[in-house]
C-alpha positions in Angstrom: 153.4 18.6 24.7 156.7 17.1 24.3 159.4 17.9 26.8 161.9 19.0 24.4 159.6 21.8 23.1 158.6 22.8 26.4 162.0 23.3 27.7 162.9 25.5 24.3 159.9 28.0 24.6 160.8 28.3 28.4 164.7 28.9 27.3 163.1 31.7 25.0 161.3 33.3 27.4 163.9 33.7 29.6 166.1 34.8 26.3 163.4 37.8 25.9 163.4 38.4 29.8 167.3 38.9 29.8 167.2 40.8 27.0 164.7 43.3 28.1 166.8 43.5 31.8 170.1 44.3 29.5 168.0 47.0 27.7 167.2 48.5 30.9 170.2 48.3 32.6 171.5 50.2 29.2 169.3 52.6 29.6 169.1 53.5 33.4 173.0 54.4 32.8 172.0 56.6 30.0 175.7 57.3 28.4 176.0 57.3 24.6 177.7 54.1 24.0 175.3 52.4 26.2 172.6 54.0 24.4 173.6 51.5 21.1 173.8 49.0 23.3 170.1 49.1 24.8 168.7 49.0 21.3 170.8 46.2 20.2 169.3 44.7 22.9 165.7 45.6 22.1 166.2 44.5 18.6 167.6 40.9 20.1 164.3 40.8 21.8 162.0 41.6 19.0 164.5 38.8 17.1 163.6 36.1 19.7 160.0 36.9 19.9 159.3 36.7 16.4 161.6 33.4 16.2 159.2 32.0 19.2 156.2 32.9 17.8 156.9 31.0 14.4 158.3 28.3 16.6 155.0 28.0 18.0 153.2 28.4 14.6 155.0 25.6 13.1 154.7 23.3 16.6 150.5 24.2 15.8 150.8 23.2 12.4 153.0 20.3 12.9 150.5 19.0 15.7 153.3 19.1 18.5 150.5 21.4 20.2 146.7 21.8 20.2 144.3 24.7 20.9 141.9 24.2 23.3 138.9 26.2 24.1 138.2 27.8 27.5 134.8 26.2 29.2 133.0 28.8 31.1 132.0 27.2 34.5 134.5 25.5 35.6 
């Protein structure tokens, strides 16, 4: 797997993990206004994941990556 992809699905990750922390953050305060802002910061997250997945759909389907079968036994 090319280093460049690699380094942009970790980058993504991290995206989703920071958003989630804002959202909970937002909502541990538990005010109105911050109540806009968790799930402005869920929807960012289900915006990034969706954006990863097809990243990693079209990195399958370009041949950047491979699927590879789990062997029992080892």
């Amino acid at each position: 797997m090319p280093a460049l992809f690699r380094i942009v699905v970790i980058l993504a990750l991290l995206a989703i993990v920071a958003s989630l922390g804002s959202a909970l953050f937002h909502l541990s305060r538990g005010t109105q206004a911050d109540s806009a802002k968790m799930a402005r910061a869920l929807t960012i997250r289900i915006v990034l994941s969706i954006v990863l997945f097809a990243l990693i759909m079209l990195a399958w389907y370009a041949g950047i990556i491979a699927p590879h079968g789990v062997t029992p036994g080892r």
